[in-house]
C-alpha positions as CSV (number, residue, x, y, z in Angstrom):
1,X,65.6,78.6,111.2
2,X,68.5,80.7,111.5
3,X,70.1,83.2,108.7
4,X,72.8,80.6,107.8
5,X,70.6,77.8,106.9
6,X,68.2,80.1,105.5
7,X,71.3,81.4,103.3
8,X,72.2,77.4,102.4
9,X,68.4,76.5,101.4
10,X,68.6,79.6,99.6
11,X,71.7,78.5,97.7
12,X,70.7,75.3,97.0
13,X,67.7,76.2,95.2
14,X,69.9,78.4,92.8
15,X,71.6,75.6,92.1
16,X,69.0,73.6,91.8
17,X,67.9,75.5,88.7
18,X,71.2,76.2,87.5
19,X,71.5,79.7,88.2
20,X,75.0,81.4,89.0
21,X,75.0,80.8,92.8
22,X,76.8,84.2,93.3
23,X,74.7,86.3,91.4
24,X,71.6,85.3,94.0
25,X,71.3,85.0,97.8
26,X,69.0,86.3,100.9
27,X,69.1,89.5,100.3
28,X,68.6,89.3,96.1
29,X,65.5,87.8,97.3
30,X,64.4,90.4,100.3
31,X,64.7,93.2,97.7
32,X,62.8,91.4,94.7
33,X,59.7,90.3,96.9
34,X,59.9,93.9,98.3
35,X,60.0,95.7,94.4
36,X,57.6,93.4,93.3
37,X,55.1,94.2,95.8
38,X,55.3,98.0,95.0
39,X,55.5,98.0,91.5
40,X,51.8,95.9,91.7
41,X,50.3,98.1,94.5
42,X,52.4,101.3,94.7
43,X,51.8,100.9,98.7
44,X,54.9,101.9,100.3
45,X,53.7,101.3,103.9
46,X,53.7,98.0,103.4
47,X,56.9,97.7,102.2
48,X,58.1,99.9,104.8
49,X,56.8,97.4,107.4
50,X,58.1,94.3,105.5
51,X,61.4,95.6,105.1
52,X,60.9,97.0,109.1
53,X,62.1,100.4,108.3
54,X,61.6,103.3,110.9
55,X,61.2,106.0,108.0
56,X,59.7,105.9,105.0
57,X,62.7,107.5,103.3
58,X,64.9,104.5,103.8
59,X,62.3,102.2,101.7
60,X,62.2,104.7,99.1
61,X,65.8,105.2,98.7
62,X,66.1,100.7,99.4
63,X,63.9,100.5,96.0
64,X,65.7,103.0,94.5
65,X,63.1,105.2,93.4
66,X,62.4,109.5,93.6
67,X,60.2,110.6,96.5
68,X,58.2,112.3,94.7
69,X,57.3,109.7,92.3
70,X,57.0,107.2,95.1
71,X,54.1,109.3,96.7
72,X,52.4,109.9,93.4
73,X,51.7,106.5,92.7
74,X,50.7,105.8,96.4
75,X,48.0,108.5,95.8
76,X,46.6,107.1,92.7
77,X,46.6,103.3,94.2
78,X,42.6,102.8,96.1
79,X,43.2,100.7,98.9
């Protein structure tokens, strides 16, 4: 599937549901699936290698959150 059909199946499940068409697209989605996955296991490797970021600084700064409280919650999370 390439990015621009993936853009118009995306799209046309927006509107499917009557949501503002603008206000949601690939990338909306990239980053929610991303946050989501954080915020229920604080593992930020894995996000990191979702997102295919080189250093662990770009997925911090890419879910908008403080180092430091980034790599607190990663210690208290068991894996």
């Amino acid at each position: 599937m390439t990015t621009r059909q993936y853009a118009r199946l995306v799209d046309s499940w927006v509107r499917l549901i009557e949501l503002e068409s603008a206000a949601y697209g690939t990338h909306s989605l990239r980053r929610t699936k991303v946050a989501l996955l954080y915020k229920k296991t604080g593992n930020l490797r894995a996000c990191q290698l979702l997102l295919g970021h080189r250093k662990l600084e770009s997925t911090v700064r890419y879910l908008g959150i403080e180092v430091d409280d980034a790599l607190s919650i990663s210690e208290q999370v068991e894996l």
